[in-house]
C-alpha positions in Angstrom: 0.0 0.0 0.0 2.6 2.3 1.1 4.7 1.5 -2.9 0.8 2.6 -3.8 0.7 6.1 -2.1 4.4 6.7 -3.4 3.5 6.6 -6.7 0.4 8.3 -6.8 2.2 11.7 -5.3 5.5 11.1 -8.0 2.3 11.4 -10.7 1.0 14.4 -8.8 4.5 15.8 -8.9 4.2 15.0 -12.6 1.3 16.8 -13.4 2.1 19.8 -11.2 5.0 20.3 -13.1 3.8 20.3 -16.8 0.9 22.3 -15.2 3.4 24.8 -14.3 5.1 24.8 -17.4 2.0 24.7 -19.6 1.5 28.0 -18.0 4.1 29.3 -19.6 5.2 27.3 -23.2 2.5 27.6 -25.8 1.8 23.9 -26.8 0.6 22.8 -29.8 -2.5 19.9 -30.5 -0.5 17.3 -31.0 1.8 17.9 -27.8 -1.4 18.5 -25.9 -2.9 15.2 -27.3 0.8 13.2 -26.6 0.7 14.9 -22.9 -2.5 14.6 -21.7 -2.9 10.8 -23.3 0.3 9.8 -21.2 -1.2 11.5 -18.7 -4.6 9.7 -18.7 -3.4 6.6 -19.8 -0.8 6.0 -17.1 -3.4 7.2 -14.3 -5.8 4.5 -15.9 -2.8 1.8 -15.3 -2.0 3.0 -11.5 -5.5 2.5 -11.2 -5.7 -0.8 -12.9 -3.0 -2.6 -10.8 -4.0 -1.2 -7.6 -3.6 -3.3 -4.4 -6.3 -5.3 -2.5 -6.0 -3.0 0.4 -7.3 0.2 -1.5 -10.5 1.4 -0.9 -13.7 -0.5 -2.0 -11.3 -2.4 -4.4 -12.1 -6.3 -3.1 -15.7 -5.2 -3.1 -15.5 -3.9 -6.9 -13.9 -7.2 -7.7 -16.4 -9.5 -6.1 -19.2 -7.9 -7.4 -17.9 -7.5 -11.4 -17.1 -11.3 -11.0 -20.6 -12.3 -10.0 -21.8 -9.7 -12.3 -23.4 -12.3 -14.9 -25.6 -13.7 -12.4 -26.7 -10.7 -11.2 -27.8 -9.5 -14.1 -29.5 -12.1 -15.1 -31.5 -12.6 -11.8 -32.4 -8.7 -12.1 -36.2 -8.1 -12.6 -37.2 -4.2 -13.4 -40.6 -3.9 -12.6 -40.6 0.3 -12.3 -39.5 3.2 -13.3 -38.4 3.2 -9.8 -36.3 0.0 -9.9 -34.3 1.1 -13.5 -33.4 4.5 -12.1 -33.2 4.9 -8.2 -32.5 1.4 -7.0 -29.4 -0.3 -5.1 -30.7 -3.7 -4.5 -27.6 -5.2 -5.4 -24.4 -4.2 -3.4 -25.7 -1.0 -3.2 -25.1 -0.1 -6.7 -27.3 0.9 -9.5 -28.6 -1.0 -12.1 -26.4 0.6 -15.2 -23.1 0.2 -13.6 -23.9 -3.1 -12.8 -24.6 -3.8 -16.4 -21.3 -2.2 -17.0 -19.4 -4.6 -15.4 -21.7 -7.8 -16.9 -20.9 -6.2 -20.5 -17.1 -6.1 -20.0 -17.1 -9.4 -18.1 -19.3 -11.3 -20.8 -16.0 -10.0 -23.5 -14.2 -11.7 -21.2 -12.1 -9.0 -20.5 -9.9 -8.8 -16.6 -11.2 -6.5 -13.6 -7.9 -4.9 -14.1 -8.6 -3.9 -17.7 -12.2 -2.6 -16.6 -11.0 -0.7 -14.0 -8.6 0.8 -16.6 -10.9 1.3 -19.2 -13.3 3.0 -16.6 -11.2 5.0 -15.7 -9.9 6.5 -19.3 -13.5 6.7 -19.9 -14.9 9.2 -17.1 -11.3 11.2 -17.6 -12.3 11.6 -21.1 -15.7 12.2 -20.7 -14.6 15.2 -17.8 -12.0 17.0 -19.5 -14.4 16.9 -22.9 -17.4 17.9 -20.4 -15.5 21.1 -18.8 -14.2 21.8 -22.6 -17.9 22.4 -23.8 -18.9 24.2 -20.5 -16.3 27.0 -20.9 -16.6 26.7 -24.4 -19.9 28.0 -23.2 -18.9 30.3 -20.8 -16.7 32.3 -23.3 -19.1 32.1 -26.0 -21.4 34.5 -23.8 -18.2 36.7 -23.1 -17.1 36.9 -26.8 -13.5 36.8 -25.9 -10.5 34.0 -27.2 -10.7 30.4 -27.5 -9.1 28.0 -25.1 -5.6 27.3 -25.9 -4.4 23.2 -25.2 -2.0 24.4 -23.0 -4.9 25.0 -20.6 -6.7 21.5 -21.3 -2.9 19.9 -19.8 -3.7 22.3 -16.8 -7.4 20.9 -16.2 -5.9 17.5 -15.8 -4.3 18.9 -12.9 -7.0 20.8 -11.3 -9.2 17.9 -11.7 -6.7 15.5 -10.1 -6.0 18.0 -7.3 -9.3 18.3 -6.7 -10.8 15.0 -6.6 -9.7 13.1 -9.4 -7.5 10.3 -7.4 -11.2 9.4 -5.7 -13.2 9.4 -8.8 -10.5 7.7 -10.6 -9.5 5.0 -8.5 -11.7 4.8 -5.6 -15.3 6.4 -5.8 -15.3 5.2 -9.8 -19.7 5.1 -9.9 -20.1 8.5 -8.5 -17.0 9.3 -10.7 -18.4 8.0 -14.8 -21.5 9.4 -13.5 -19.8 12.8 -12.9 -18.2 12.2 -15.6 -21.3 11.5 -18.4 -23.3 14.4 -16.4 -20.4 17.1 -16.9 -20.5 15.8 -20.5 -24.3 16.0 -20.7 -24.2 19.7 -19.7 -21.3 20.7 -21.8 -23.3 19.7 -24.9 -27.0 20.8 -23.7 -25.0 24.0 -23.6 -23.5 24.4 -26.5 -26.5 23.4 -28.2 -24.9 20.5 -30.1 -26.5 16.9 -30.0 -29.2 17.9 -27.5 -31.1 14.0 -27.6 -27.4 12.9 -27.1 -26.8 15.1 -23.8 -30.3 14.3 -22.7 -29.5 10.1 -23.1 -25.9 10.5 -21.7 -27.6 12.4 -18.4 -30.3 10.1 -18.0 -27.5 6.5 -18.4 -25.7 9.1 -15.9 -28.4 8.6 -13.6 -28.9 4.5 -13.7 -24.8 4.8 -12.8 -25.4 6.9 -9.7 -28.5 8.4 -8.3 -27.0 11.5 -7.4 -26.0 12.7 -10.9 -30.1 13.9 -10.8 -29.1 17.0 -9.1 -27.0 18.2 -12.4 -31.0 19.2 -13.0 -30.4 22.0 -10.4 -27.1 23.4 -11.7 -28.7 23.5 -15.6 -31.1 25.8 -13.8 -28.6 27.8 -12.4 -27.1 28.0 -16.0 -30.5 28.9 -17.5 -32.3 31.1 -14.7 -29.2 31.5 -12.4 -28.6 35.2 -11.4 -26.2 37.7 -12.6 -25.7 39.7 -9.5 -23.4 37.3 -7.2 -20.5 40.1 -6.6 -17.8 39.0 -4.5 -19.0 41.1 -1.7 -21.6 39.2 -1.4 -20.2 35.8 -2.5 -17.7 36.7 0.5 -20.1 37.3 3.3 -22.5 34.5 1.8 -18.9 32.0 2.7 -17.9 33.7 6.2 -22.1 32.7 7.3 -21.7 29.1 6.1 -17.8 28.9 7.7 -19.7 30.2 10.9 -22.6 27.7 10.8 -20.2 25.0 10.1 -18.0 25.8 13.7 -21.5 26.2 15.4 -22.4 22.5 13.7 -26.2 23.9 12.4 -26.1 20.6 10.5 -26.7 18.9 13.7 -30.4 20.6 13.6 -30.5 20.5 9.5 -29.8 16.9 9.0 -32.1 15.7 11.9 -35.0 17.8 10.2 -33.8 16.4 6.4 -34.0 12.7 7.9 -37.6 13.3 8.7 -38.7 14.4 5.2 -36.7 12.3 3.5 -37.4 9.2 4.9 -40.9 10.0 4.3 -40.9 11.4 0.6 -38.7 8.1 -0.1 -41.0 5.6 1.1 -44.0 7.1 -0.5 -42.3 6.6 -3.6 -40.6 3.5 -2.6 -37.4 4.9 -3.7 -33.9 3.3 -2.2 -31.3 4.4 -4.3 -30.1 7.1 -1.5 -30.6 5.4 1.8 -26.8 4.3 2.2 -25.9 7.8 2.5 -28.2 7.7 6.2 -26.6 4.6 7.4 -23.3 6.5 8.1 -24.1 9.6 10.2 -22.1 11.2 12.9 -23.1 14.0 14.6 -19.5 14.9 15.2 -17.2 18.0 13.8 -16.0 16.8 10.0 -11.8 18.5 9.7 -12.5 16.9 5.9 -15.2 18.9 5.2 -14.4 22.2 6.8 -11.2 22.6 5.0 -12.4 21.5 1.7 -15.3 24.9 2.8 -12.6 26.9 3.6 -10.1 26.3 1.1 -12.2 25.8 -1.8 -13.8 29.4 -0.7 -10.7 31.0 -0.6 -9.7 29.7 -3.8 -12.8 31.0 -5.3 -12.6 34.7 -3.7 -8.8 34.8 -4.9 -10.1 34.4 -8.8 -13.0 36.4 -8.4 -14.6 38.3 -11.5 -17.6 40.2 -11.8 -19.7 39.2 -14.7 -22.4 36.8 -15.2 -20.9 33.9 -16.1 -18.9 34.1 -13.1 -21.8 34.6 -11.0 -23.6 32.0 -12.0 -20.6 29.2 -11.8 -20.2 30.9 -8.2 -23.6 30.0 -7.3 -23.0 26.5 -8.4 -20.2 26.0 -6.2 -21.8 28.2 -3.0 -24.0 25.3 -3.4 -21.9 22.8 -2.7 -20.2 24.7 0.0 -23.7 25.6 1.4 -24.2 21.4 1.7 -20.9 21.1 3.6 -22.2 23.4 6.2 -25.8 21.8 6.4 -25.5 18.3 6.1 -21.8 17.4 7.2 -23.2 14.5 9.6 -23.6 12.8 6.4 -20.2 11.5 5.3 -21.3 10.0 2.2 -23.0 13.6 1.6 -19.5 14.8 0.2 -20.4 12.9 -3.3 -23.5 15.1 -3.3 -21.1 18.3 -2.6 -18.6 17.4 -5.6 -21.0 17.4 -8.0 -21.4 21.3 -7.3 -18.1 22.0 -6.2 -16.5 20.4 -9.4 -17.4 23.7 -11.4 -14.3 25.1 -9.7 -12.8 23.3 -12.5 -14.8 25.4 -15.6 -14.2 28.8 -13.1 -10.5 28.6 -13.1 -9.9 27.8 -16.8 -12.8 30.0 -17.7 -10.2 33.0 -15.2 -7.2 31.9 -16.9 -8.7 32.3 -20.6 -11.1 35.3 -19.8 -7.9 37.4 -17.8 -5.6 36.0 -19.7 -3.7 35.3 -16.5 -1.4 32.9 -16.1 -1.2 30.6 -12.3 1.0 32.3 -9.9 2.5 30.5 -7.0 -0.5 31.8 -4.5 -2.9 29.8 -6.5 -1.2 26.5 -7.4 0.0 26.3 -3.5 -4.0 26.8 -2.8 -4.9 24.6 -5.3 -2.1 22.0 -4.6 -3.9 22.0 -0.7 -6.5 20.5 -2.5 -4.7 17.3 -2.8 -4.6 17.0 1.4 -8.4 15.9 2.2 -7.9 13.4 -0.6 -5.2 11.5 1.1 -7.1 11.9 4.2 -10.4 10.5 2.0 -8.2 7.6 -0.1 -5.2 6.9 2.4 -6.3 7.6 5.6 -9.8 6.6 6.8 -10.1 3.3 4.9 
């Protein structure tokens, strides 16, 4: 395990440095395409031959290997049962069928976990593209340059992409698909496409639903976050977070949700209330903090900043209120990953390039990951 952690912070190392240096050598297509595939492609194989001892890995491995039988023993009866359903290992119905496809080839749970993981990188970095490819659009300014592609990698690894990558892998291709889904619905380019890829996003992981609530935001979402009050809006939930409010929040959630879900008979979420802890999360309160600060440091007033603001003040905003929840965090990223589109979206828009302030924030981003991968399991 410990050979494992070593060589997941040399690749960090890695892609910090051509981060750094994208920032400053203009790089052509083909260098960007050569890069980033090494990059992706040698993530995908640290992944592949992980240890048994990593998170969730023996779990993933018994469950693809009795994946046929599964499958076929699997009755959908409801509109219920195809889209909000863990049954099964408490895991929806189309990852299952994911791993029954790539078992029936005949193909190794090493090669599937490689080829899962290639996929949702793809499917990100493509997703972000066509988001900021939106963002600019409204602002009329320059393209993105592949030098800034290479640097998503890095953000998106910093982030959370060790956990989606290797660890949380359904919430992860579900991310993934969704970001995809969005970045053409945006764009206005396959619409039925973005529309099936978001609903196969759902049948991977319930949660990629709420990407319903952040195209709202992009449609209806207001134009008048400044970063006064984006600031004040962060000190309030930093302040209900040390006074635990989500003590009160999630006690009154649990009520209504447990009721709205049995009325409709609906199970796909009830994993996340079988691990609560009314007890002060460090995880969660830097990842408010930080990712706040990070926010406030590129600050821009204009509406497409406003609106990805409001995205990820949602995501902060569920850090604060439901923190009890550990398995909430999943529910958190998929808001909090538009940090990703805000930073490139900076970069092009300012025509800035990172200084040594932001990559030390955003390399801090790589702490409650270890904590998350490395240290709790």
């Amino acid at each position: 395990m410990s050979a494992y952690i070593k060589v997941y912070f040399i690749y960090m190392a890695i892609c910090v440095c051509f981060s750094i240096l994208c920032a400053y050598v203009r790089v052509s297509k083909k260098q960007m395409a050569v890069v980033l595939g090494l990059l992706v492609i040698s993530n995908g194989f640290i992944v592949a031959f992980r240890p048994l001892e990593a998170a969730d890995t023996i779990e993933y491995i018994n469950v693809y290997q009795r994946s046929f039988s599964i499958i076929q023993n699997y009755h959908i009866n409801s509109f219920v049962d195809f889209f909000f359903n863990r049954n099964y290992h408490s895991m929806e119905i189309g990852f299952l069928y994911l791993m029954y496809v790539f078992y029936k080839l005949g193909f190794s749970v090493e090669f599937f976990f490689f080829s899962i993981s290639v996929i949702m990188s793809v499917a990100t970095l493509t997703g972000v593209y066509y988001i900021v490819k939106y963002c600019i659009g409204v602002t009329e300014v320059s393209s993105i340059t592949y030098s800034k592609i290479i640097i998503l990698w890095e953000i998106y690894m910093l982030w959370e992409g060790i956990l989606y990558t290797s660890v949380a892998i359904r919430s992860g291709i579900a991310l993934g698909i969704s970001l995809l889904a969005l970045g053409l619905f945006l764009e206005k380019k396959k619409r039925v496409l973005s529309i099936v890829l978001f609903a196969f996003s759902i049948t991977i992981h319930s949660t990629a639903i709420s990407f319903l609530i952040i195209l709202a935001v992009f449609l209806w979402g207001t134009s008048k976050l400044t970063k006064q009050i984006f600031i004040i809006a962060w000190i309030a939930l930093v302040i209900g977070y040390m006074f635990r409010v989500g003590d009160y929040t999630v006690k009154f959630a649990l009520l209504i949700t447990n009721w709205i879900f049995g009325m409709l008979k609906i199970n796909a979420f009830s994993s996340y209330f079988l691990d609560i802890e009314f007890a002060f999360q460090k995880r969660e309160f830097f990842l408010l903090v930080l990712i706040g600060m990070i926010v406030i440091y590129i600050y821009r007033n204009d509406k497409i900043f406003s609106k990805l603001s409001i995205i990820v003040l949602i995501g902060l905003a569920i850090y604060t209120f439901a923190y009890p929840i550990h398995a909430i965090s999943r529910e958190a990223d998929l808001f909090t990953v538009f940090l990703l589109p805000m930073l490139i979206y900076t970069e092009v828009v300012c025509e800035k390039k990172q200084n040594i302030i932001l990559q030390i924030l955003l390399v801090m981003l790589l702490i409650p990951q270890y904590i998350m991968i490395f240290v709790q399991n």
